[in-house]
Gaussian input, Z-matrix of N, CA and C with variables (Angstrom, degrees):
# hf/3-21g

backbone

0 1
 N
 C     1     B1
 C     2     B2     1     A1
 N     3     B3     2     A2     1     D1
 C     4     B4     3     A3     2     D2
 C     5     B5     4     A4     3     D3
 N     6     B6     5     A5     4     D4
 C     7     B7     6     A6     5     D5
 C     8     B8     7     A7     6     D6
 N     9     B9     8     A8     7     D7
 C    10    B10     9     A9     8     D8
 C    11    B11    10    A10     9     D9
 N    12    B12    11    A11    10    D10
 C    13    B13    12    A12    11    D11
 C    14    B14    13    A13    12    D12
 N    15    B15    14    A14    13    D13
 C    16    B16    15    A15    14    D14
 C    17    B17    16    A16    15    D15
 N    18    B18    17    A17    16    D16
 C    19    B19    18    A18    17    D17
 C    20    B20    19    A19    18    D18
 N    21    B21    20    A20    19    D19
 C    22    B22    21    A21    20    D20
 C    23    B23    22    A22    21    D21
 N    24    B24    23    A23    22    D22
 C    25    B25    24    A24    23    D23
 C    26    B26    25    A25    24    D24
 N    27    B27    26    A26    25    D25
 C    28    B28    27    A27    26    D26
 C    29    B29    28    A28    27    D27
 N    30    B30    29    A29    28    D28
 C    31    B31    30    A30    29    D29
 C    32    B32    31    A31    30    D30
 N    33    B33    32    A32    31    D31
 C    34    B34    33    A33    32    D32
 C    35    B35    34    A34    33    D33
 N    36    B36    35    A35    34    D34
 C    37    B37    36    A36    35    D35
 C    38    B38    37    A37    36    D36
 N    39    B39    38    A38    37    D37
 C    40    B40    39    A39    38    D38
 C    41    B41    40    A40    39    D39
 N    42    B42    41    A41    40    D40
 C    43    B43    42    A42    41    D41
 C    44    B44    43    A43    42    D42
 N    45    B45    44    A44    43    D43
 C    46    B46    45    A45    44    D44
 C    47    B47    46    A46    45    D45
 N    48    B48    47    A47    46    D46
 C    49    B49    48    A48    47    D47
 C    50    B50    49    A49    48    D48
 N    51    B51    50    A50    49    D49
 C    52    B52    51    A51    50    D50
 C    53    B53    52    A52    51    D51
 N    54    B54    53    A53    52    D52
 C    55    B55    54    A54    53    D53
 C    56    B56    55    A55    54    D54
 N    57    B57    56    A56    55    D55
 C    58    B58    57    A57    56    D56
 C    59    B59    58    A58    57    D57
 N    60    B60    59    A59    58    D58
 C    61    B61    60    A60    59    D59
 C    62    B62    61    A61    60    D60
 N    63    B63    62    A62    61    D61
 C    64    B64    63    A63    62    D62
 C    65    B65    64    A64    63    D63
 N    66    B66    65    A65    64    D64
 C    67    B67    66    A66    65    D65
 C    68    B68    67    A67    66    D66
 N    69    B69    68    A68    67    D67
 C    70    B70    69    A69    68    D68
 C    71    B71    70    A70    69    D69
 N    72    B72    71    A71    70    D70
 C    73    B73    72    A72    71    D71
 C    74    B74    73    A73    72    D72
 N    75    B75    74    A74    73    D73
 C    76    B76    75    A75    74    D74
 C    77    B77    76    A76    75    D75
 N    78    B78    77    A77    76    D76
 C    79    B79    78    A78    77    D77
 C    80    B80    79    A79    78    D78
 N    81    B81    80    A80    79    D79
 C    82    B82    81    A81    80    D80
 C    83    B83    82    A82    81    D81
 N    84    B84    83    A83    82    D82
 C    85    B85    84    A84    83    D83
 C    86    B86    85    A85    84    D84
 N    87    B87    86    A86    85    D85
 C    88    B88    87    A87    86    D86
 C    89    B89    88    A88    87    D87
 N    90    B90    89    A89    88    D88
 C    91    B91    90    A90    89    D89
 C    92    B92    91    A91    90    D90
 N    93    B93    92    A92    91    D91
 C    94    B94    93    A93    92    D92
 C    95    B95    94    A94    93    D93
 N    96    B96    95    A95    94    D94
 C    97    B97    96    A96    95    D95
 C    98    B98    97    A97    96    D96
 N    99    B99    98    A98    97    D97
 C   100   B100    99    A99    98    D98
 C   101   B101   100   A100    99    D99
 N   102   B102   101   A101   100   D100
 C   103   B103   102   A102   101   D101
 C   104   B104   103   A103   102   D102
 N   105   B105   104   A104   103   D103
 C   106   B106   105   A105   104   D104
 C   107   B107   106   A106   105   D105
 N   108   B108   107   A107   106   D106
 C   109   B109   108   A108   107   D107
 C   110   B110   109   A109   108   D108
 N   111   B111   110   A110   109   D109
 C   112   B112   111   A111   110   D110
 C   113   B113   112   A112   111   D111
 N   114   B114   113   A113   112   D112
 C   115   B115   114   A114   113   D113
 C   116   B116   115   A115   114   D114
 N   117   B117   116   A116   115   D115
 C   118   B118   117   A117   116   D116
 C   119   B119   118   A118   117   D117
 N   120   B120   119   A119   118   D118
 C   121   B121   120   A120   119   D119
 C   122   B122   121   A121   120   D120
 N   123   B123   122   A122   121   D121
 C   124   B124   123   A123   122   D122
 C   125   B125   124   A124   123   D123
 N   126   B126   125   A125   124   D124
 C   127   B127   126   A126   125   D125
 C   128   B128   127   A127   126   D126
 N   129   B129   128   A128   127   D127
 C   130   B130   129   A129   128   D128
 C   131   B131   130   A130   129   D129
 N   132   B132   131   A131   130   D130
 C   133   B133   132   A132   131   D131
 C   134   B134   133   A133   132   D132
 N   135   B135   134   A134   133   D133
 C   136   B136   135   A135   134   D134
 C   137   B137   136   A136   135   D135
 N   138   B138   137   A137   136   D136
 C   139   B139   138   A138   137   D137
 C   140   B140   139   A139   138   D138
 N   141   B141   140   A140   139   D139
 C   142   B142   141   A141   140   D140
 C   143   B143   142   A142   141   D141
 N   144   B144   143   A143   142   D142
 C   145   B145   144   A144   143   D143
 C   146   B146   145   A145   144   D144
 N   147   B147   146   A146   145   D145
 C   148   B148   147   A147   146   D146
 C   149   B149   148   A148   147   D147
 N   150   B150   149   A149   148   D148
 C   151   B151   150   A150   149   D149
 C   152   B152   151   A151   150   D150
 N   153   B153   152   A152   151   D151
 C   154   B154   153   A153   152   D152
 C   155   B155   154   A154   153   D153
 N   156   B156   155   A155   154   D154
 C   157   B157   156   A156   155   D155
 C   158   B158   157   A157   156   D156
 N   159   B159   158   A158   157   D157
 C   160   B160   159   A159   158   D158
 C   161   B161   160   A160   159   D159
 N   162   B162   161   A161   160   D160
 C   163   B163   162   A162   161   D161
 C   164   B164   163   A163   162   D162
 N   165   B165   164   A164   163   D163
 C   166   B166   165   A165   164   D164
 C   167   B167   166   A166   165   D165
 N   168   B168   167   A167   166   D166
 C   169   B169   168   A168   167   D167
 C   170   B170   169   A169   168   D168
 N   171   B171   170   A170   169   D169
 C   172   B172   171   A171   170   D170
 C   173   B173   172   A172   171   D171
 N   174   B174   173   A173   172   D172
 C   175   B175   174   A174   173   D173
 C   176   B176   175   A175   174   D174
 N   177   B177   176   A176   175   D175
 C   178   B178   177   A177   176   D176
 C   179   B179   178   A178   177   D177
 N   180   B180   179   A179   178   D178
 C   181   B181   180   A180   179   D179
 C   182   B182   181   A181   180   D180
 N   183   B183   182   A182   181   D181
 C   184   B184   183   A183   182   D182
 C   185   B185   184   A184   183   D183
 N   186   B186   185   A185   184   D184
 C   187   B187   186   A186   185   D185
 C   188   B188   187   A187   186   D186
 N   189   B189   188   A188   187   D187
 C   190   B190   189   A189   188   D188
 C   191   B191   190   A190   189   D189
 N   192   B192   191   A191   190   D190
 C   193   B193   192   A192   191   D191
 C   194   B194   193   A193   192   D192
 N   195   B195   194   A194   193   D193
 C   196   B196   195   A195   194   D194
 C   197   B197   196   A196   195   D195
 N   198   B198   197   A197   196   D196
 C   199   B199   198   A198   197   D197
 C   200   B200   199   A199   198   D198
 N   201   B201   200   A200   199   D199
 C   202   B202   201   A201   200   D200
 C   203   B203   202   A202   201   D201
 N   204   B204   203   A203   202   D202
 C   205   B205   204   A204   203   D203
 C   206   B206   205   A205   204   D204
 N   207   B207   206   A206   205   D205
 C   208   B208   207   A207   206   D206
 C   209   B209   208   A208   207   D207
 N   210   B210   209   A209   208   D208
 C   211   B211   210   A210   209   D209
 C   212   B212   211   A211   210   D210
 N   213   B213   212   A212   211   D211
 C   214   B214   213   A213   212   D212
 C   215   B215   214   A214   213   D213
 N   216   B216   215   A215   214   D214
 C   217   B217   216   A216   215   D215
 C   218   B218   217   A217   216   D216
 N   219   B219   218   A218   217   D217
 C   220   B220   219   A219   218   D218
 C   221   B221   220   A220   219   D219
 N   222   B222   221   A221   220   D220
 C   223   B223   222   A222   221   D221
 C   224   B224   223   A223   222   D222
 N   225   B225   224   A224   223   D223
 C   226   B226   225   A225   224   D224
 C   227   B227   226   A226   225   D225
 N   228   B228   227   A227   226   D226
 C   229   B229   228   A228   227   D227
 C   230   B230   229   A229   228   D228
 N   231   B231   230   A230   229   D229
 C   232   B232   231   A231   230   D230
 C   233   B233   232   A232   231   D231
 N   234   B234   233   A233   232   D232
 C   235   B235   234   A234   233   D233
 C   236   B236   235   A235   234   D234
 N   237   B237   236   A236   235   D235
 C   238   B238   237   A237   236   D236
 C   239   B239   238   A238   237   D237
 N   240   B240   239   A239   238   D238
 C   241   B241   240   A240   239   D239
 C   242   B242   241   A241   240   D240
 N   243   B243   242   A242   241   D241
 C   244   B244   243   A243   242   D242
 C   245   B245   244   A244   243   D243
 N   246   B246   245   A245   244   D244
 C   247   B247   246   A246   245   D245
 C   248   B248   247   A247   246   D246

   B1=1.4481
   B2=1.5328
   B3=1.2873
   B4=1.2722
   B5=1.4520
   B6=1.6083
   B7=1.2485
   B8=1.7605
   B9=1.4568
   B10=1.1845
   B11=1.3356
   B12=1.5551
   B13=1.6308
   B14=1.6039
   B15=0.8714
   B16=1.5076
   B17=1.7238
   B18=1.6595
   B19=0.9557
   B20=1.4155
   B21=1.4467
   B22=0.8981
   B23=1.9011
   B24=1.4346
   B25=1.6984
   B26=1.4504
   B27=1.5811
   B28=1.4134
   B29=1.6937
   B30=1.2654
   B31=1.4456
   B32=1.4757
   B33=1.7937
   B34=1.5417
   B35=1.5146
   B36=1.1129
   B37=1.3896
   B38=1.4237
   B39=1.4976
   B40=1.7993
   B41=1.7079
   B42=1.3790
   B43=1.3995
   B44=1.7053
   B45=1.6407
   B46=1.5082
   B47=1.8028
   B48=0.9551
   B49=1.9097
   B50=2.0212
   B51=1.4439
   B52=1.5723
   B53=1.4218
   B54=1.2238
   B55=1.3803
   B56=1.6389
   B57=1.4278
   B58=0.8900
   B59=1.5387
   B60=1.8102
   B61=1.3224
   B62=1.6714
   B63=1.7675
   B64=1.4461
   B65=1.7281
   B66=1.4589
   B67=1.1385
   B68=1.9040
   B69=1.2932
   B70=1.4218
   B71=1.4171
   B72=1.0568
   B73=1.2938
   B74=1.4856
   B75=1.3090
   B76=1.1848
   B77=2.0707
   B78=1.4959
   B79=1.5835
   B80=1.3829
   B81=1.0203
   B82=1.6761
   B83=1.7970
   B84=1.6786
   B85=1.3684
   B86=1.4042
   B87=1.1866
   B88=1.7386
   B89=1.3563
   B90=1.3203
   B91=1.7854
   B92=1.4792
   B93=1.4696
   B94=1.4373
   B95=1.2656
   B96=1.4959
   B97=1.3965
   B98=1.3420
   B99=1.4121
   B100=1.1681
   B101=1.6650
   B102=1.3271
   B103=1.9683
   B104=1.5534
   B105=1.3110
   B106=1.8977
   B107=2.2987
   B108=1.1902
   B109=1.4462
   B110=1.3809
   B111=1.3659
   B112=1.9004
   B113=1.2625
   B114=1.4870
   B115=1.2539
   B116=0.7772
   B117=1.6509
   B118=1.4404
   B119=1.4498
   B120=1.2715
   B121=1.4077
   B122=1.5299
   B123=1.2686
   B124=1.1648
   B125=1.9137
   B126=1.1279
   B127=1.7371
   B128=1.5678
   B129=0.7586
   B130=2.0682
   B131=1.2107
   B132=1.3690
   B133=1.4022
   B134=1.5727
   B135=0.9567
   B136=1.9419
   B137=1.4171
   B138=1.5835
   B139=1.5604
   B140=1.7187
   B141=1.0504
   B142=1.2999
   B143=1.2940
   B144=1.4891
   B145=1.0631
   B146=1.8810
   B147=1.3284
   B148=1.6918
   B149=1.5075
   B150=0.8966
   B151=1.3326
   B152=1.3804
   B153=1.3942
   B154=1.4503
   B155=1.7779
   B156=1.2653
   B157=1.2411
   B158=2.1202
   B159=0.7490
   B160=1.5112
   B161=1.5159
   B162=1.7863
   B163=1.4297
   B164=1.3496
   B165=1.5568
   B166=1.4726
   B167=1.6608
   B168=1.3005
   B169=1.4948
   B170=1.1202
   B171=1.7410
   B172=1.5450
   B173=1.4344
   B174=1.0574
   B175=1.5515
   B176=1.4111
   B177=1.5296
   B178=1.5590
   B179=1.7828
   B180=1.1795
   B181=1.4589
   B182=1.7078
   B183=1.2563
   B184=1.6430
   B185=1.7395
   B186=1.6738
   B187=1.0405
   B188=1.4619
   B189=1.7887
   B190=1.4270
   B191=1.7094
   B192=1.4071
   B193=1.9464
   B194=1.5608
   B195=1.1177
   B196=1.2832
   B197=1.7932
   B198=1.6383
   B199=1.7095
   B200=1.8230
   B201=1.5157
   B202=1.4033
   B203=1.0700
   B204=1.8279
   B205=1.2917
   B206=1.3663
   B207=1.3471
   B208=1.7625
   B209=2.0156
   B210=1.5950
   B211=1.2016
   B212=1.4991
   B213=1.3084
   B214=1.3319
   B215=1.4431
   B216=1.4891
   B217=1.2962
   B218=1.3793
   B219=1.3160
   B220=1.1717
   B221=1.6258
   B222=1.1962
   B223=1.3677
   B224=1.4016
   B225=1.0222
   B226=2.1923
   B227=1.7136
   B228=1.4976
   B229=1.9039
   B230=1.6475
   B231=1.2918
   B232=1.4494
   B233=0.9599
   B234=1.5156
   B235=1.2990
   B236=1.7048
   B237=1.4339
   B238=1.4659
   B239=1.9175
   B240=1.3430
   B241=1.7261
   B242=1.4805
   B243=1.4888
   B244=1.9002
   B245=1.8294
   B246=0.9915
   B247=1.4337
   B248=1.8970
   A1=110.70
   A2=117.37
   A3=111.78
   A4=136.19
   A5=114.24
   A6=105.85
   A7=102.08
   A8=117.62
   A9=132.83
   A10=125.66
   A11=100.04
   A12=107.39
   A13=126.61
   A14=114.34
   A15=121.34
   A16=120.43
   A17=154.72
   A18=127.72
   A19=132.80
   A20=135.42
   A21=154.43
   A22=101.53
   A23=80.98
   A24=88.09
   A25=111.37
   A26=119.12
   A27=117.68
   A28=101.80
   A29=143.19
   A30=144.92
   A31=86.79
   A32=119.65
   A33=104.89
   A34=110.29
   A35=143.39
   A36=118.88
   A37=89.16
   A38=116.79
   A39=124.00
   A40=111.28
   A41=99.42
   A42=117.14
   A43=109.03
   A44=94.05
   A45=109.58
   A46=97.91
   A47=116.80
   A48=101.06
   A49=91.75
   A50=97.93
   A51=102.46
   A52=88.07
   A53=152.93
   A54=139.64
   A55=114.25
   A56=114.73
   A57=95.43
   A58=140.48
   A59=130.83
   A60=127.26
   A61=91.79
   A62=91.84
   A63=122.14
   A64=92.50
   A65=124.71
   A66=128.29
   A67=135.37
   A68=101.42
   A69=89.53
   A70=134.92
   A71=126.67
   A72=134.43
   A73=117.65
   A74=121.44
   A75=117.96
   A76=125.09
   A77=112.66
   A78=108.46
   A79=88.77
   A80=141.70
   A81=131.72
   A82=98.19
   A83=86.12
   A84=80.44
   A85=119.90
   A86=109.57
   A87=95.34
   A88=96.94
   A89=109.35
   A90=127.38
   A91=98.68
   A92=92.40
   A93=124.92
   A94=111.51
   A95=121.04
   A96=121.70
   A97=137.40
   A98=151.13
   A99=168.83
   A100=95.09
   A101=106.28
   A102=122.35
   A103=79.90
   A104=95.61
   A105=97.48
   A106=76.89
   A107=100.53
   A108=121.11
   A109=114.26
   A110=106.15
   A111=115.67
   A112=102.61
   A113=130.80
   A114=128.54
   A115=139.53
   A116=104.50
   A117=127.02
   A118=101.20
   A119=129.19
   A120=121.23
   A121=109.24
   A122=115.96
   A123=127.63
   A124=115.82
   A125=96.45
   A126=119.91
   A127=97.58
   A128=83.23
   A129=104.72
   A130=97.19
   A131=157.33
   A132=126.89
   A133=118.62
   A134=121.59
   A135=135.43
   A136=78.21
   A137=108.55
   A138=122.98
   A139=105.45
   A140=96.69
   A141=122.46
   A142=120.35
   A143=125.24
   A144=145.43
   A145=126.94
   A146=127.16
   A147=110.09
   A148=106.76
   A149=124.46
   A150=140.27
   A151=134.85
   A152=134.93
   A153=116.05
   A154=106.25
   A155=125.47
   A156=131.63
   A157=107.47
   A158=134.19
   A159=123.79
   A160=96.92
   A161=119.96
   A162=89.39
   A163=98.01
   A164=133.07
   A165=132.55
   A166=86.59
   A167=124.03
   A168=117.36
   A169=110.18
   A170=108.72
   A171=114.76
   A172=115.71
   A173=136.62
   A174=129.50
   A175=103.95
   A176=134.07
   A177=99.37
   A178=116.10
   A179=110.24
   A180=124.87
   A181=95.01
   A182=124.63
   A183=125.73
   A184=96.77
   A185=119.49
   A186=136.31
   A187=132.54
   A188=114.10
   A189=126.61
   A190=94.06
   A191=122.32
   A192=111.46
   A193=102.50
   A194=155.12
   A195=151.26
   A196=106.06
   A197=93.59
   A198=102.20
   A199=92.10
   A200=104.03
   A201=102.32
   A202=127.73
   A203=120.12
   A204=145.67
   A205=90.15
   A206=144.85
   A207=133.04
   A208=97.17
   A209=99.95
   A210=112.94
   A211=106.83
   A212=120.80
   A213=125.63
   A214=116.79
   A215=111.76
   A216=133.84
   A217=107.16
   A218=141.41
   A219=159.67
   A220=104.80
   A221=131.05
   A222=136.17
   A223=117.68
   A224=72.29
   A225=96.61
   A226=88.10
   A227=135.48
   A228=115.12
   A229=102.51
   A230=115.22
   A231=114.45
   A232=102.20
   A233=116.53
   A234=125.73
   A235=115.98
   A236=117.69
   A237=132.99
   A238=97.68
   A239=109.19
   A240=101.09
   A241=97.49
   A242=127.26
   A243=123.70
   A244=88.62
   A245=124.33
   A246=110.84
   A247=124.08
   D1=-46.40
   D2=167.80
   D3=-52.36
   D4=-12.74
   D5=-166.12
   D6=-89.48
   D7=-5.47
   D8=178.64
   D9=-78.85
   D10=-2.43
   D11=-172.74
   D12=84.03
   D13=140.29
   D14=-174.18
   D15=-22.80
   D16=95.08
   D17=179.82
   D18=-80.00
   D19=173.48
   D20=140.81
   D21=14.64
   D22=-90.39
   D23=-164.51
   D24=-84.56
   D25=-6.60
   D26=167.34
   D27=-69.58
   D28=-43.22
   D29=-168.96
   D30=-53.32
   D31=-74.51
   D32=-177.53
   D33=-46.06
   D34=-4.74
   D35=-161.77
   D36=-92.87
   D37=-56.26
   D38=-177.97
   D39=-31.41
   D40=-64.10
   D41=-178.21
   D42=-33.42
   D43=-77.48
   D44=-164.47
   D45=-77.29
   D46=30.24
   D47=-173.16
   D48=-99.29
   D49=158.59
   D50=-179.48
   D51=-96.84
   D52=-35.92
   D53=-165.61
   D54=-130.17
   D55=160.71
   D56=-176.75
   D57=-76.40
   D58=132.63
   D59=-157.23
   D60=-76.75
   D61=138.01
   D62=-176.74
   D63=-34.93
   D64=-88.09
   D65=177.06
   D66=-43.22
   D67=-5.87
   D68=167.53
   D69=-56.25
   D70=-17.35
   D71=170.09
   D72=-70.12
   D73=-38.77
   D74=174.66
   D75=-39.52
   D76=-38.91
   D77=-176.11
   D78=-134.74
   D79=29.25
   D80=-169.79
   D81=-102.03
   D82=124.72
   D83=169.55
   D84=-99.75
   D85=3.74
   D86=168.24
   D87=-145.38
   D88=164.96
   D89=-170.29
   D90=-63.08
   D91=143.78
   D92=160.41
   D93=-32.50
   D94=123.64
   D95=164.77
   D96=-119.19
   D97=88.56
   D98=-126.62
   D99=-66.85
   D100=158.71
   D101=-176.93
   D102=-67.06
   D103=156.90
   D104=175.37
   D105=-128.83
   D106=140.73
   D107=178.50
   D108=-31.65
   D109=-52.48
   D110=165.56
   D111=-45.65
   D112=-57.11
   D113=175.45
   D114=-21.35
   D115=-59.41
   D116=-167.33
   D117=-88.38
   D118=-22.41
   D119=179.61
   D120=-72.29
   D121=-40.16
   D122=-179.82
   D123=-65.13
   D124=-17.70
   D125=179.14
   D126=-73.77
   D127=-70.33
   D128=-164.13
   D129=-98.05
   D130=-18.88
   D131=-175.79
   D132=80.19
   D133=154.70
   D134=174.22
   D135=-68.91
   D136=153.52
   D137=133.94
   D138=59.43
   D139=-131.76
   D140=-174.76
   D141=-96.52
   D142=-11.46
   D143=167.89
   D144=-23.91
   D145=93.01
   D146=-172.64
   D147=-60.13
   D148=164.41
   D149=172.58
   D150=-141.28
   D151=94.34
   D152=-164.94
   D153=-88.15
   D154=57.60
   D155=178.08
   D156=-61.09
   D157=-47.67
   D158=-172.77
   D159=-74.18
   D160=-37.97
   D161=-156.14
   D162=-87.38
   D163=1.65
   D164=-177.00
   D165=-76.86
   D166=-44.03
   D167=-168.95
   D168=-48.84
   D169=-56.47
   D170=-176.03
   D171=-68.05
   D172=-24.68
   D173=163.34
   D174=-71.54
   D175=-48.10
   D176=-175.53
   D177=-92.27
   D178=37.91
   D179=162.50
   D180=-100.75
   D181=-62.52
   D182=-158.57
   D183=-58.50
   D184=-46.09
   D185=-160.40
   D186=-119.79
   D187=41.54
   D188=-150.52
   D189=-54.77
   D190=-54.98
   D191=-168.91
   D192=-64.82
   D193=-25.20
   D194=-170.80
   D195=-19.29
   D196=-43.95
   D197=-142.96
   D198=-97.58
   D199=-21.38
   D200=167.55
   D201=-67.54
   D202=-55.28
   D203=177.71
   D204=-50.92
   D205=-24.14
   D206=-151.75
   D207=-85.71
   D208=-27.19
   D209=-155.80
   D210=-108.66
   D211=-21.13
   D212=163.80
   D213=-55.52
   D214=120.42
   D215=-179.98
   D216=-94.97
   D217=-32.81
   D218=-162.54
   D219=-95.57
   D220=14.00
   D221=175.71
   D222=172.45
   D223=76.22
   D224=-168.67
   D225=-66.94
   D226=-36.11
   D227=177.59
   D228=-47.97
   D229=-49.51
   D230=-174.32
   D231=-35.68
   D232=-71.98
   D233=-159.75
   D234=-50.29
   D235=-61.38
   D236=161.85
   D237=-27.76
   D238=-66.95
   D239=-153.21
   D240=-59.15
   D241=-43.47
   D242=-158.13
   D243=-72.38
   D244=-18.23
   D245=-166.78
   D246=-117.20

């Protein structure tokens, strides 16, 4: 699997993992970086709080301009077609 390049749901795994995955070292170009506390709140939520933290991840991986096009004033079709 590795020789195919990073997948889909391995990127969520890197992201959301608490330690570091055995294989990150293999194509990573920069060091391992630990949950920073904001993170993790943002992971899990206060309390009791739901949180859709992975699948917001996985949509702005499938869909990085979404959040630009939302804010572009200068091409309101953009805006119309993502929405």
């Amino acid at each position: 699997m590795m020789e195919d390049g990073l997948t889909f749901l391995g990127c969520l795994e890197f992201i959301f993992s608490d330690e570091k995955p055995k294989h990150y070292d293999f194509g990573a170009t920069k060091d391992w970086l630990p949950k920073s506390k904001k993170f993790e709140e943002w992971e899990h939520g206060i309390g009791t709080t739901m949180t859709f933290s992975h699948q917001e991840m996985a949509i702005y991986l499938l869909f990085p301009m979404w959040e630009e096009a939302e804010n572009d004033t200068e091409n309101p079709d953009l805006v119309e077609e993502l929405t």
